[in-house]
N, C-alpha and C positions, 0 to 999 in steps of 0.2 A: 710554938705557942708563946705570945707574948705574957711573962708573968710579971707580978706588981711590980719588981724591981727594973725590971724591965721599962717598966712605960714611966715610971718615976727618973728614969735617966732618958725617955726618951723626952719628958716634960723639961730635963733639965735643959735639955741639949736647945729645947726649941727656942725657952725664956731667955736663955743665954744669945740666941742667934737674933731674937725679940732686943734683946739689951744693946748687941753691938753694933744691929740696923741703926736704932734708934741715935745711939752715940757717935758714927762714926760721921754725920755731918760736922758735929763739932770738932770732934778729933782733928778732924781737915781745915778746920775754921782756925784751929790754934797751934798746925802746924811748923816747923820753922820751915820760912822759905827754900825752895829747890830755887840754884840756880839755872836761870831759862837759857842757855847760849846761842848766839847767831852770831854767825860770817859773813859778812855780804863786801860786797865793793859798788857803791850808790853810781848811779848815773854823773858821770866829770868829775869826779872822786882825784884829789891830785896823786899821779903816778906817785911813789913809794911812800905817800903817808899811813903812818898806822894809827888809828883810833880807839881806845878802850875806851869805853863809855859803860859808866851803871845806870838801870832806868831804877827808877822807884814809883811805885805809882800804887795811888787809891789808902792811903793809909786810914782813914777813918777812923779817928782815934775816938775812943770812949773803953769806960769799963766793962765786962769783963774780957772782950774781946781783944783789943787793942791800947793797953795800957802803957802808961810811960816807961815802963822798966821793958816791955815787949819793944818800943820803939826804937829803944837806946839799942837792943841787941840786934835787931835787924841792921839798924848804921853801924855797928861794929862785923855785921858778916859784910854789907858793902863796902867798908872799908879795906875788909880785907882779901878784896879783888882786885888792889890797886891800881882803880880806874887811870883814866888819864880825865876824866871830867863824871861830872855825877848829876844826871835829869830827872827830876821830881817834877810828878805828871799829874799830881792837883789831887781834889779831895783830900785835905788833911780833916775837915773838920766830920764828925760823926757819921749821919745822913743815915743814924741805926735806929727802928722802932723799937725791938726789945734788947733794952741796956740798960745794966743798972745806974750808969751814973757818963753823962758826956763830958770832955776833958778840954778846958780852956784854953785858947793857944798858947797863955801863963803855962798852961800844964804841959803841952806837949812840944812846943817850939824850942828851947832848949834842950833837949832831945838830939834835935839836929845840929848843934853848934860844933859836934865831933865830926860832922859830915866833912870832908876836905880833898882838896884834888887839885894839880897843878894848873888845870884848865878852869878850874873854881867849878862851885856849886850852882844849880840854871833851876828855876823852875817858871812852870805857869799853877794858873789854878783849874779848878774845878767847879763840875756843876753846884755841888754842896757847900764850897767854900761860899758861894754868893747865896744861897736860897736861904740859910741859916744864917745870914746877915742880916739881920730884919733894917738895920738903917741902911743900907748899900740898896735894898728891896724899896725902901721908901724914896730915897735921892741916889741914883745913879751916877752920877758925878762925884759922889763920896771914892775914898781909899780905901778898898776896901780891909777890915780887920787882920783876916789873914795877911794880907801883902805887909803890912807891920809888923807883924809877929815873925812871917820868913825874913825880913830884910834887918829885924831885930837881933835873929840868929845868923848875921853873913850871909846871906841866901840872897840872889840876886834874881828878881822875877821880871818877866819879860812878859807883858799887857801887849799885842799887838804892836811890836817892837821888834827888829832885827838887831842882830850885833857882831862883828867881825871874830872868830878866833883865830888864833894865830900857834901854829905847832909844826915845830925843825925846818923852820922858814915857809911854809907853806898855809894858805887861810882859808878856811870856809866858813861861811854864816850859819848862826844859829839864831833863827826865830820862835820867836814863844807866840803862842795865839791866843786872845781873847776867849771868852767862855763861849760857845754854841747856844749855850743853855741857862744861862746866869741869871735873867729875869723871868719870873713866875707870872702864868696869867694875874691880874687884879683888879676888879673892876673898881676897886680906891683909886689907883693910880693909873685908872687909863690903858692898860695894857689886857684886850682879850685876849692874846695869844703867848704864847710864851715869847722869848726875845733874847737873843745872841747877844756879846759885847762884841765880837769876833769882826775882824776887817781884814782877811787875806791881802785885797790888792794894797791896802796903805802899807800894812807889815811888810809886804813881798819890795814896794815902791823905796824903803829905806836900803837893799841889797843893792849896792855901787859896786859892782865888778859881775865879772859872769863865774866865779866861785862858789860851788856846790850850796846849797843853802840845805840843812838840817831842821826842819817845821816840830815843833813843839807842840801839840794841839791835844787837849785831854781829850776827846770824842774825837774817833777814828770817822766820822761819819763826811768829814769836811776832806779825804781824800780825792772825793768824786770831786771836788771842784781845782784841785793842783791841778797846774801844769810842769811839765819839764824844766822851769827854774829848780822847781823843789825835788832834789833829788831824793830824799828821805824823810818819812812822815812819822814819827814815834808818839804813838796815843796809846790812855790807859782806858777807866770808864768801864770796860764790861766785863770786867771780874771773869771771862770765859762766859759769862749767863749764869757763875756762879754754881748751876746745876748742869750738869753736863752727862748722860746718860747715855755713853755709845754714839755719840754724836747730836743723841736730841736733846734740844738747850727752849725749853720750854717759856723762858723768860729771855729780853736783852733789855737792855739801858735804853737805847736810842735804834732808829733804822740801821744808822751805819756799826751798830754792836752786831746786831744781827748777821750783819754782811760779813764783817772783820771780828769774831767772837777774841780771836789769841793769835797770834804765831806771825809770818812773815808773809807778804803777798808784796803779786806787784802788777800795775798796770801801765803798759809801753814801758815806758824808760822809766818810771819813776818807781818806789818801793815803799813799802806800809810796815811799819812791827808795832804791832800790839800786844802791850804786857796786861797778863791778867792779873794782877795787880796782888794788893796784899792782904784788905780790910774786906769789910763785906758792906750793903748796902742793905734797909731794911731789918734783915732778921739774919742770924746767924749761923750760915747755912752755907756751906761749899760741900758737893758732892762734885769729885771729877775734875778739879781746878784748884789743885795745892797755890794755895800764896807762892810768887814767887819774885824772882831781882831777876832781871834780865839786864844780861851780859852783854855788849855791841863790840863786837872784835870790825874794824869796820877797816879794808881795804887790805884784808889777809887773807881774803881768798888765794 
């Protein structure tokens, strides 16, 4: 027989189990990063080079989720992977509905200026970086804000742009890609459709040797159009779907989130990692997809 004390603790047990449903999106929201690790050996990868690479990707900064004191600690745990090169995969700037307060690139770009690594700092940008530009929105031939703010802090960003690197005599190209997504429909400026900055073949067209090339691209969805030049593809952008339920991911960013939600894939010779990054997108809300750095151990298989 159930007595009052009884159902009084079983009231407690439920509101308690009520409380920690209800919290544990955020808990996971304000996580510290797990590191993600992968092994691979890319498609003409030079025989004995070894690559450490940290990705970073999606930081979203704004209050209360991703604040400048939280950014500075995540660069101090990358740091302390000591990469051989460090790739920042866009979205720095908010792209949050409920926050209390969004963080200027004043606010969060020196953040990054402890970022360091013998093969130096790489990034591209992101879908957010350009839609929360309202001038870069109005004239597209503008710089955009962000790309001053990263190049402010040593950050060197690469717009549909290749560039040689070079480690224990040995080079592979790293390309950064233009945004997929970076223009907004507007029927002010002429654009029904949304609109890419993105130019694969010109980016791919600057790679002078037959040297692995590493593609840069925050939306994983531009894999389906590589070829066998690119021998590794590293995109951020779908947070996992953010909600992630036993494998059902109810929301993605883009098609190709859906396709490439997190992890490693590969099609023919060529290979995909997608990091599910570290901020959130909208509302604040990970179930199933801890923030995380992922690790590129690359040609130690």
């Amino acid at each position: 027989m159930l007595t009052r004390r009884s159902l009084l603790k079983l009231a407690g047990a439920g509101l308690a189990g009520l409380a920690a449903a209800v919290a544990y999106p955020f808990t996971e929201v304000l996580a510290r990063p797990r590191i993600e690790q992968y092994r691979l050996t890319p498609n003409g990868w030079p025989e004995g080079l070894r690559l450490r690479a940290c990705v970073v990707a999606d930081i979203h900064a704004c209050e209360p989720w991703m604040d400048r004191r939280r950014i500075e600690a995540i660069c101090a745990q990358a740091l302390n992977l000591k990469p051989d090169i460090i790739l920042l995969l866009g979205d720095y700037l908010s792209g949050m509905t409920l926050s209390t307060d969004h963080l200027a690139p004043s606010e969060w770009a020196p953040a990054l200026r402890s970022l360091a690594a013998p093969l130096g700092v790489h990034a591209v940008l992101g879908n957010h970086d350009y839609w929360e530009d309202s001038a870069f929105q109005q004239d597209p031939t503008m710089v955009p804000l962000v790309v001053r703010a990263l190049e402010g802090s040593g950050v060197m960003v690469h717009i549909n742009r290749a560039v040689p690197i070079e480690k224990d005599g040995k080079r592979f190209w790293l390309a950064g890609l233009g945004d997929q997504m970076a223009l907004l429909p507007s029927a002010e400026f002429g654009r029904p459709h949304m609109k890419g900055v993105d130019d694969l073949q010109a980016t791919l067209a600057q790679v002078a040797g037959s040297e692995p090339v590493i593609l840069l691209a925050h939306e994983p969805d531009i894999f389906n159009a590589v070829d066998d030049r690119v021998a590794l593809t590293v995109s951020g952008h779908t947070h996992g779907g953010q909600i992630n339920l036993f494998g059902w991911r109810p929301f993605s960013a883009s098609p190709g989130s859906a396709l490439y939600p997190g992890g490693v894939y590969q099609k023919g010779r060529c290979h995909l990692v997608v990091s599910r990054g570290l901020g959130c997108s909208a509302i604040p809300v990970r179930i199933g997809n801890r923030p995380e750095l992922v690790l590129l151990e690359l040609g130690n298989e």
